[in-house]
C-alpha positions as CSV (number, residue, x, y, z in Angstrom):
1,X,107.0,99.8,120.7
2,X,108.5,99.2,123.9
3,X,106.2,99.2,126.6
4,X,108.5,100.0,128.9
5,X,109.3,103.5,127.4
6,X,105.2,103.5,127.7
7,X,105.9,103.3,131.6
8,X,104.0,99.6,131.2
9,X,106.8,97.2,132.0
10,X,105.7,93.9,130.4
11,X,106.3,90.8,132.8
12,X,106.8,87.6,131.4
13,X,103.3,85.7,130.3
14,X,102.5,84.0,133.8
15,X,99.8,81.4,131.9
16,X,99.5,79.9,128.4
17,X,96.0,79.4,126.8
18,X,95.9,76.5,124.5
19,X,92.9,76.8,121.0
20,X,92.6,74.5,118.4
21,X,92.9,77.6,116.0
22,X,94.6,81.0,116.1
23,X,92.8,84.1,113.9
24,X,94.9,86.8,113.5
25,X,92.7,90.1,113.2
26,X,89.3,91.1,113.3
27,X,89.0,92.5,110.0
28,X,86.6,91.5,107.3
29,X,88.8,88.1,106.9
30,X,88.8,87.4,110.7
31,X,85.4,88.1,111.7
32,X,84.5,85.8,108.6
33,X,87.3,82.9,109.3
34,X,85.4,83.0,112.4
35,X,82.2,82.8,111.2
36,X,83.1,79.4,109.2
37,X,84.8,78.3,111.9
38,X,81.1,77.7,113.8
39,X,79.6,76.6,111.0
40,X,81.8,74.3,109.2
41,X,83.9,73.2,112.4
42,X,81.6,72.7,115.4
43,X,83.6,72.2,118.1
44,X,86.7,73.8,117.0
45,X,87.9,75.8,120.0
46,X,89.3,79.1,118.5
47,X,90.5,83.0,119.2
48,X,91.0,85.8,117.4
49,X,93.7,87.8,118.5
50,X,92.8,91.7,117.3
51,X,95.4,94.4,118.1
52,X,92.9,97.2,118.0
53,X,90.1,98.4,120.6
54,X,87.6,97.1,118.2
55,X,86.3,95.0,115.3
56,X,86.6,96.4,111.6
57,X,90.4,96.8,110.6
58,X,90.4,99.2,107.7
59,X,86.7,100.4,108.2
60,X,88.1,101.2,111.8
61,X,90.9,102.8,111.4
62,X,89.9,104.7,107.8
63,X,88.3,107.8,109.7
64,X,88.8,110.7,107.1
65,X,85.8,112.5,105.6
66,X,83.7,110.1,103.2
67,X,85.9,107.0,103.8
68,X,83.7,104.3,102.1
69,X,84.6,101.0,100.0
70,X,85.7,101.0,96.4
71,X,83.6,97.5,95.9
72,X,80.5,96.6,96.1
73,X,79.2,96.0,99.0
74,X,76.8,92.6,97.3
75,X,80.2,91.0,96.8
76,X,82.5,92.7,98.9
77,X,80.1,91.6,101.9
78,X,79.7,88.1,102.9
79,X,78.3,85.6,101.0
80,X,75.9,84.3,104.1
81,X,74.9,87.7,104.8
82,X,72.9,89.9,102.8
83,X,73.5,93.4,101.9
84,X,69.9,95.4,102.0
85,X,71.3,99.0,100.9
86,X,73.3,100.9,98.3
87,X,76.4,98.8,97.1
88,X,79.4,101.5,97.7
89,X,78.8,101.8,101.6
90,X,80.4,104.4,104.3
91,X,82.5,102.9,106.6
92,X,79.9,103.7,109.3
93,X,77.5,100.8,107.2
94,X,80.2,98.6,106.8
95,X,81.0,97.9,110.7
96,X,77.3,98.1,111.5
97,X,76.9,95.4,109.0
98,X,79.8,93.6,110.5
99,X,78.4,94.3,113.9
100,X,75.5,92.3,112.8
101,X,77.9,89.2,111.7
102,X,79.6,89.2,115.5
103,X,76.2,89.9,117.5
104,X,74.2,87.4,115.4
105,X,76.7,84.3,115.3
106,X,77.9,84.7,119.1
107,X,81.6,85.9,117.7
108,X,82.3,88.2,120.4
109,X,83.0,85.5,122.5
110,X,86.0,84.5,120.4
111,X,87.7,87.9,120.0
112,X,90.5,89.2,122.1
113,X,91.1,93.2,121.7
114,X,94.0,95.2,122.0
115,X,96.3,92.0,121.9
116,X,99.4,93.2,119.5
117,X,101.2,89.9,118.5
118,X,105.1,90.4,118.8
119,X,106.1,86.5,117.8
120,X,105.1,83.4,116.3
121,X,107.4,80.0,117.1
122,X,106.5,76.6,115.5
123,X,107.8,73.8,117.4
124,X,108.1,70.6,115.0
125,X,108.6,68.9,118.4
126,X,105.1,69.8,119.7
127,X,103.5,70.5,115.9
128,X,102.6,73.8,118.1
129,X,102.7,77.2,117.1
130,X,103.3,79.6,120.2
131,X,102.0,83.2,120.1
132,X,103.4,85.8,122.2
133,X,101.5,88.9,122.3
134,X,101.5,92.5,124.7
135,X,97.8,93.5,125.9
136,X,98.1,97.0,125.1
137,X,95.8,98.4,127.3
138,X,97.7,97.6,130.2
139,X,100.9,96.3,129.5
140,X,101.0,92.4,130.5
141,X,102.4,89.9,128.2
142,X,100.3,86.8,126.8
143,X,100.9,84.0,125.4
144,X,98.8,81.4,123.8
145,X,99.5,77.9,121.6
146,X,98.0,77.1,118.6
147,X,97.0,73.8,116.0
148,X,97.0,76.0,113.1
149,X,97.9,79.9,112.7
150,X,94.9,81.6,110.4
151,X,96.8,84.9,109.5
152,X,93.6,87.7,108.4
153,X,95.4,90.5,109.5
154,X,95.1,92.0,106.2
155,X,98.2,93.4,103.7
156,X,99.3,96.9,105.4
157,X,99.9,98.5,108.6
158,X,97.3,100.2,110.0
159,X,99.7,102.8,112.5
160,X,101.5,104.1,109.5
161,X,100.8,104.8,105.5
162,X,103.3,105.9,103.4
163,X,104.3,109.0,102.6
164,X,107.2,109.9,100.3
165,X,110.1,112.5,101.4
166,X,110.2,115.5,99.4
167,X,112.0,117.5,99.3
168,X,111.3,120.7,101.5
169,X,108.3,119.4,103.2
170,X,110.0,120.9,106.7
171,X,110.0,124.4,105.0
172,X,105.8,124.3,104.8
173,X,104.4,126.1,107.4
174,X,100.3,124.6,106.9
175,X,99.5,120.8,108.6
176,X,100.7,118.0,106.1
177,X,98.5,114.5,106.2
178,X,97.6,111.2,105.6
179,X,93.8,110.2,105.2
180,X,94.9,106.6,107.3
181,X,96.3,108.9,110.4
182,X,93.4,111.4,109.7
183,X,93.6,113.7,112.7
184,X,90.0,114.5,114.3
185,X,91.5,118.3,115.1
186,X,92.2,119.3,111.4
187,X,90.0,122.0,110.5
188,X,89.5,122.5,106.8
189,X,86.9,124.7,106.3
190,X,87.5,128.0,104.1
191,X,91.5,126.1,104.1
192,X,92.7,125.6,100.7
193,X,93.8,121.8,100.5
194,X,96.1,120.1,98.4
195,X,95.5,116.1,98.3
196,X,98.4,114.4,96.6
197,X,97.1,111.4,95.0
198,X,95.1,109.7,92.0
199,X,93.5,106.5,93.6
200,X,90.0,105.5,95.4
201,X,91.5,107.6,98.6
202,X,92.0,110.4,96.7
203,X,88.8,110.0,94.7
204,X,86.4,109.9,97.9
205,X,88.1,112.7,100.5
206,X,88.1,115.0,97.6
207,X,84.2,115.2,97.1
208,X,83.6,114.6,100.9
209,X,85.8,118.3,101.9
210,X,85.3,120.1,98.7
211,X,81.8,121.8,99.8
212,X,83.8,123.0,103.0
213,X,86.9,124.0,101.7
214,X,88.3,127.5,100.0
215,X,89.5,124.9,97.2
216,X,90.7,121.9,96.9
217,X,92.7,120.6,94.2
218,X,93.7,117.0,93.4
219,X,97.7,116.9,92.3
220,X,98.6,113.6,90.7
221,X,101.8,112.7,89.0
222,X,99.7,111.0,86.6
223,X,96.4,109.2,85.8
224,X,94.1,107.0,87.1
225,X,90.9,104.5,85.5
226,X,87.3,105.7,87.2
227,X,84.3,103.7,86.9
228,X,81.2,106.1,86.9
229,X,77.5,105.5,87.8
230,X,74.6,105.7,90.0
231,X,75.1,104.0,93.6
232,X,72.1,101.8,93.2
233,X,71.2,98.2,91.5
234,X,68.3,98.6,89.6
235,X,67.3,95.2,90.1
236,X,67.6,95.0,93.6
237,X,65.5,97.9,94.2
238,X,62.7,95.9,91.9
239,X,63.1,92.8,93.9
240,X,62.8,94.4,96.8
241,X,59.7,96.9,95.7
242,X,58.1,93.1,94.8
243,X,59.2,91.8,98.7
244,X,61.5,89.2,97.4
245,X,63.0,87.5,100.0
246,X,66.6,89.5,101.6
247,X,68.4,86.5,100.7
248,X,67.9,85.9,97.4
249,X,68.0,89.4,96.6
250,X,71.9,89.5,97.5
251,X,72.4,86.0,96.1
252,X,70.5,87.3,92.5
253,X,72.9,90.7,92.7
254,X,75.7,89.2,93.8
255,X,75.6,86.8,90.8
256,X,75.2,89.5,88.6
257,X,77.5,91.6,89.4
258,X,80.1,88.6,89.4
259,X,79.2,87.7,85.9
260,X,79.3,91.6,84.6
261,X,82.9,92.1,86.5
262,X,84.0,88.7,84.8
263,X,82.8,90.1,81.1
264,X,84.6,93.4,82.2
265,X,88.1,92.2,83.1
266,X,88.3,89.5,80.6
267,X,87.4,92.7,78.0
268,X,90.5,94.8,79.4
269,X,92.6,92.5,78.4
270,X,91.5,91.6,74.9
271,X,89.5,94.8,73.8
272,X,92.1,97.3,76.2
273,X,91.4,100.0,73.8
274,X,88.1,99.9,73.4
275,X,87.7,99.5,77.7
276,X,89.8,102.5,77.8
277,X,87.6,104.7,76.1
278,X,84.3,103.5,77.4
279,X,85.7,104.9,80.6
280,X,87.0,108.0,79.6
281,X,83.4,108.2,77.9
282,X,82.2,107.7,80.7
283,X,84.2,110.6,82.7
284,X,84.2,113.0,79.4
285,X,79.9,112.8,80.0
286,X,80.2,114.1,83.7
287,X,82.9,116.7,83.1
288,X,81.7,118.2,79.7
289,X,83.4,118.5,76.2
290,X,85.7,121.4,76.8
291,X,87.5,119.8,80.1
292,X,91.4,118.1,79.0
293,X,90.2,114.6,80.0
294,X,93.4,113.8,77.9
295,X,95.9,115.3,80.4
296,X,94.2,114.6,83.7
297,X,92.1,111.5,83.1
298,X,94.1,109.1,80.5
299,X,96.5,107.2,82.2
300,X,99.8,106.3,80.6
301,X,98.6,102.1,81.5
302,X,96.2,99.7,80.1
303,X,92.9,99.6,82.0
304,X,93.1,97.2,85.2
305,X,96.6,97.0,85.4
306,X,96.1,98.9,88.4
307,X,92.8,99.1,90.6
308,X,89.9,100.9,88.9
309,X,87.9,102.4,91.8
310,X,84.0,103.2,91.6
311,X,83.1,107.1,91.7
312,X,79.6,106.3,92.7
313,X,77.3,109.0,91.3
314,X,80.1,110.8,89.7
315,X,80.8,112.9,92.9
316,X,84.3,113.7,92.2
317,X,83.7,114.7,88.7
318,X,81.0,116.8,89.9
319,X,82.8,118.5,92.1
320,X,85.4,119.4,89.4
321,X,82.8,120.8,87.0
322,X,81.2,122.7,89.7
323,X,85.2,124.1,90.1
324,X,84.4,123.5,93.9
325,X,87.5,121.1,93.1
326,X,90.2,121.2,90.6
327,X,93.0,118.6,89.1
328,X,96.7,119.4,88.6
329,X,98.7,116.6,86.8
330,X,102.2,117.6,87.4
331,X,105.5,116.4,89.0
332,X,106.1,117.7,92.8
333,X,109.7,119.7,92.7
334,X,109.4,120.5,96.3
335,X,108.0,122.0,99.2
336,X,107.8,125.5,100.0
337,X,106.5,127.3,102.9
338,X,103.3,128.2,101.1
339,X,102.8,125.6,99.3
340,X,104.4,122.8,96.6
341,X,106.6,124.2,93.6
342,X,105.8,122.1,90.8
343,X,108.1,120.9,88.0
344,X,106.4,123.5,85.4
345,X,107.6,126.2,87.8
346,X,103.7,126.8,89.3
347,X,103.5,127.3,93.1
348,X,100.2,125.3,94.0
349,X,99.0,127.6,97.0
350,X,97.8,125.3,100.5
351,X,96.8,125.7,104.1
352,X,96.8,121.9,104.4
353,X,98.6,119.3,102.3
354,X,96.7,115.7,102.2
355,X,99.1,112.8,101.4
356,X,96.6,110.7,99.9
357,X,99.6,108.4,98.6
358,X,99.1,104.9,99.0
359,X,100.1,102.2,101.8
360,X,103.1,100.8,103.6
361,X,102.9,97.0,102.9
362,X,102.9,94.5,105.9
363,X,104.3,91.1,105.2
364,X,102.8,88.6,108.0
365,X,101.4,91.2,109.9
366,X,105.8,92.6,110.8
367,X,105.2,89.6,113.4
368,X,108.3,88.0,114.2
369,X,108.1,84.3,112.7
370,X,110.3,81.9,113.1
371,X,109.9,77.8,112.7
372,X,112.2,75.7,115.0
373,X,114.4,78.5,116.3
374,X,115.3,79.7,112.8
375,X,114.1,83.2,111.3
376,X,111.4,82.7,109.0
377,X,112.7,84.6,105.8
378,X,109.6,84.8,103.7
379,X,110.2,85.8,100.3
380,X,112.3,82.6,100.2
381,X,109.3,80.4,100.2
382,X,107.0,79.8,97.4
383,X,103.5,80.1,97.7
384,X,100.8,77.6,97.6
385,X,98.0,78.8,95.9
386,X,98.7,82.7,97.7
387,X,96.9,80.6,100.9
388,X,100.0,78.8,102.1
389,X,103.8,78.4,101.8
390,X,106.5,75.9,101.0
391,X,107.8,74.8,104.4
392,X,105.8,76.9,107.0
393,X,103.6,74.2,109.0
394,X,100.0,74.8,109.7
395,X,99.6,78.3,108.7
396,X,97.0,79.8,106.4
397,X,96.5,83.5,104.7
398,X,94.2,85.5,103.3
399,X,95.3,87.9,100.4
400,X,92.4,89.2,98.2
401,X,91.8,90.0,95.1
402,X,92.5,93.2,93.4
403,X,89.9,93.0,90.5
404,X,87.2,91.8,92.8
405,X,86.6,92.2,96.0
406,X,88.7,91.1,98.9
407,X,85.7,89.6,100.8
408,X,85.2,87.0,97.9
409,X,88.4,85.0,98.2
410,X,88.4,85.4,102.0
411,X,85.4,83.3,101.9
412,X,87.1,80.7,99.8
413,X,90.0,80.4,101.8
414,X,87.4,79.9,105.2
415,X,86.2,77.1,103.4
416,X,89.8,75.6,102.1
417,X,91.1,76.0,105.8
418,X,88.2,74.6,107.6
419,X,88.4,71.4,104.9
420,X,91.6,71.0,105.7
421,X,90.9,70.9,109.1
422,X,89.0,68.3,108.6
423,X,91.2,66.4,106.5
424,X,94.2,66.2,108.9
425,X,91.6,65.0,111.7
426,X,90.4,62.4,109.5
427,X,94.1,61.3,108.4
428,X,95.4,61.7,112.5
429,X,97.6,64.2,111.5
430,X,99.4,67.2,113.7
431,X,100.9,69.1,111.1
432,X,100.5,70.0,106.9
433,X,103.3,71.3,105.4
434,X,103.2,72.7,101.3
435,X,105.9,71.4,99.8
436,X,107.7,71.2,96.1
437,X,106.8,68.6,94.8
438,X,109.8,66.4,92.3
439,X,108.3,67.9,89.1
440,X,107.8,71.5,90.6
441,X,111.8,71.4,91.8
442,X,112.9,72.9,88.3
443,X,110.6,75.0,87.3
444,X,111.2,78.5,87.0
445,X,110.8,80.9,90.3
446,X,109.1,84.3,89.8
447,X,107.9,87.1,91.8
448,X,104.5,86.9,93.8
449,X,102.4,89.0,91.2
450,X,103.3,90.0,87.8
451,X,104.6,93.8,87.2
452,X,103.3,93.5,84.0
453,X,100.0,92.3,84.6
454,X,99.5,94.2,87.9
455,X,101.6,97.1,89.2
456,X,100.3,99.3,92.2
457,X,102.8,101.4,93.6
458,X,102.5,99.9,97.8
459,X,103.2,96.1,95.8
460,X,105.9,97.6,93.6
461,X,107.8,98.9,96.6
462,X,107.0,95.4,99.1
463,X,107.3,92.9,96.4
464,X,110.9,92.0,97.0
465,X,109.4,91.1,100.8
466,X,106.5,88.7,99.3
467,X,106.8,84.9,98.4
468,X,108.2,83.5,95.0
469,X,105.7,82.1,92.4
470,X,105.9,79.2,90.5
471,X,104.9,79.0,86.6
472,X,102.0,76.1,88.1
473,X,98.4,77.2,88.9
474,X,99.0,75.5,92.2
475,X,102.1,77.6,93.0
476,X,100.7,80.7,91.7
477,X,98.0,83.5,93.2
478,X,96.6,84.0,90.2
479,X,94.1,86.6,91.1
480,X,91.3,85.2,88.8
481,X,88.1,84.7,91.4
482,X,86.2,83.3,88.1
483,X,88.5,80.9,88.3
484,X,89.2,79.6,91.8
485,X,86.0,79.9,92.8
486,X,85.7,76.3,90.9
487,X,89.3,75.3,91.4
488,X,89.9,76.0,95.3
489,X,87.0,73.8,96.4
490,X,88.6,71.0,94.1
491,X,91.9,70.9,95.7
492,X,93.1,67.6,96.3
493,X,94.2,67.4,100.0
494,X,96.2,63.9,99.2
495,X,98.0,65.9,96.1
496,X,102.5,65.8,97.1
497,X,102.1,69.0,97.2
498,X,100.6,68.6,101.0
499,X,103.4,66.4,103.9
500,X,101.4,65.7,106.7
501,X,102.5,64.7,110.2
């Protein structure tokens, strides 16, 4: 955006701040990096720069109806703070939680709001990176210098998700939408609403409107993988009916749930048949035996080759069988004013249209990077572990998982960066660079995350924009928490692979 079409003209930065560390976002990542930062580093001066009015990122900006996490909260929450309610939390829980984390560890201090970073410069001169950034709340340009660039601003952009151009969609005379710009005017009630999509969006607004709406039916070009069950841990609820300590409640939970997701994934990929129909089991018992779970609830994919979101309690599927809700699996032809003429020739009747279609992937945050005057082109480096990157100085970031949740390997990567930290004090150097090392010059380059093994449609359309891979576990995100959980902590800082300066 220009500011100055905003009538804000942006003056040059008049002073530069200097921190030992630069967070980028207060997300779930940030406000954790942060967190380690006070414990693990002491002394560290640090800020995170956030661009929005508040902390959160996603559970901020997420505001349709029933927006709540597709983990559980025991793992997808910290590990140093325990979770004392139902796993799959509302938004609303989730910032109150992370509330707690700022107000409790003095983080509020640290955070700078409405600060949208425009460019990052590394000077191998000064082993500096420099940070330009607009305060958007009144206009005036900023500039800070950094040690070392922490990048938690998560994987997509917040202003915009993505929404694909059919054909017609001028012709429709209702209110089209999408759930991550979810406008507080749009009034559904006795509307019939259309919401395009198959994943955990699509699976939560669906239940949360139909008991308001005329209809609403779910259109999907094809299938998803649900996960059904109660939102509840029987165990935790008996630990905490015996008033076991909060603490090792959620470390006891946590654990569990760890190992059961482990015994889960590992079974998709060696019993994929007999993990498929466990689940459609598991849907086929909510929906009854008469409903076409074939058509509308077997995907065409093996299970977790794309995410399987939670339906906790089953609401979705309880809406369908109520027929407060219905599913149509069927390929969008186009737009009409009344509606959406499907491929089978079937008008699907709508006041509103929700595009419940997935994200628009954000590589770096769309800063503008560059190292020693050159452009920073970063699908041409290779990527360190998915933390760091073959010739970027002093920069770490935080990618999560997508068969667990996010929040466990932004913990790991607090405790690889502040380690680090620590190392380069230790050895008097300014400046870490990942770099190839003679063996790892020949070996063969692929993309950041294999199609075959995982394939959701905002990575299929960004992948080209990613890092390359190498066919070593040290060049590789391999996506396995079970396994770096052990093998991050044991990185060897004095390995090649790390140049220090």
């Amino acid at each position: 955006m220009d500011w100055t079409d905003a009538g804000l003209a942006v003056a040059a930065p008049q002073t530069t701040e200097h921190f030992d560390v630069l967070i980028v976002g207060a997300g779930i990542s940030g406000v954790g990096g942060a967190y380690h930062l006070t414990l693990q580093r002491p002394g560290t001066s640090f800020v995170v720069l956030e661009a929005l009015d508040g902390f959160g990122g996603t559970w901020r900006t997420h505001r349709y109806p029933g927006v709540r996490s597709d983990s559980d909260l025991y793992t997808f929450g910290y590990r140093f703070k325990p979770w004392r309610t139902a796993p799959i939390a509302t938004a609303a829980e989730i910032l109150s939680y992370m509330g707690e984390v700022v107000d409790e560890n003095g983080l509020a201090a640290h955070i700078r709001y409405r600060h949208q970073i425009t460019r990052a410069s590394w000077s191998s001169s000064d082993n500096l990176w420099t940070i330009d950034a607009t305060r958007t709340d009144i206009g005036e340009a900023v500039r800070f210098t950094t040690n070392f660039l922490w990048m938690c601003q998560g994987y997509y952009r917040h202003e915009q998700g993505y929404t694909p151009d059919w054909l017609g969609m001028d012709s429709f005379k209702g209110r089209i939408v999408h759930p991550q710009t979810w406008p507080d005017d749009l009034e559904y009630r006795d509307r019939r609403v259309v919401v395009i999509g198959s994943g955990a969006t699509a699976a939560t607004l669906v239940p949360a409107i139909a008991e308001d709406c005329a209809h609403v039916t779910l259109l999907q070009r094809s299938p998803t993988f649900f996960r059904t069950g109660r939102n509840a841990i029987e165990i935790a609820d008996e630990l905490r009916a015996l008033e076991i300590d909060e603490g090792w409640i959620h470390e006891i939970v946590r654990k569990k749930i760890l190992y059961e997701q482990s015994v889960f994934t590992s079974r998709a990929f060696t019993e994929p048949e007999m993990v498929k129909q466990e689940l459609l089991a598991g849907v086929r018992g909510l929906l009854g035996p008469d409903y076409d779970v074939e058509k509308d609830f077997t995907p065409s994919y093996l299970p977790w080759r794309q995410r399987i979101a939670f339906i906790p309690d089953g609401d979705l599927l309880q809406s369908i069988r109520t027929g407060r809700a219905s599913v149509v699996t069927d390929v969008i032809e186009r737009f009409e004013e009344t509606g959406i003429r499907l491929k089978s020739g079937k008008l699907l009747e709508a006041d509103i249209i929700v595009t419940a279609t997935g994200f628009n992937l954000s590589v770096l945050g769309d800063i503008a990077f560059s190292i020693d005057g050159a452009p920073l082109v970063f699908s041409e480096t290779v990527t360190y572990r998915g933390m760091m990157f073959t010739g970027v100085p002093n920069l770490a970031w935080v990618f999560g998982y997508f068969r667990a949740s996010w929040t466990l390997r932004a913990d790991l990567v607090a405790d690889f960066v502040c380690r680090l930290l620590k190392h380069m004090e230790d050895k008097g150097a300014r400046r870490v660079v990942p770099t190839l090392r003679p063996e790892d010059r020949d070996m063969p380059l692929r993309p950041w995350i294999d199609p075959e093994n995982f394939n959701p449609g905002y990575l299929m359309r960004g992948l080209s924009l990613l890092p390359k891979a190498g066919d070593k576990p040290e060049w590789r995100h391999t996506q396995d928490y079970w396994t770096e959980k052990d093998a991050l902590p044991a990185i060897d800082l004095d390995d090649p692979a790390f140049v220090y300066g």
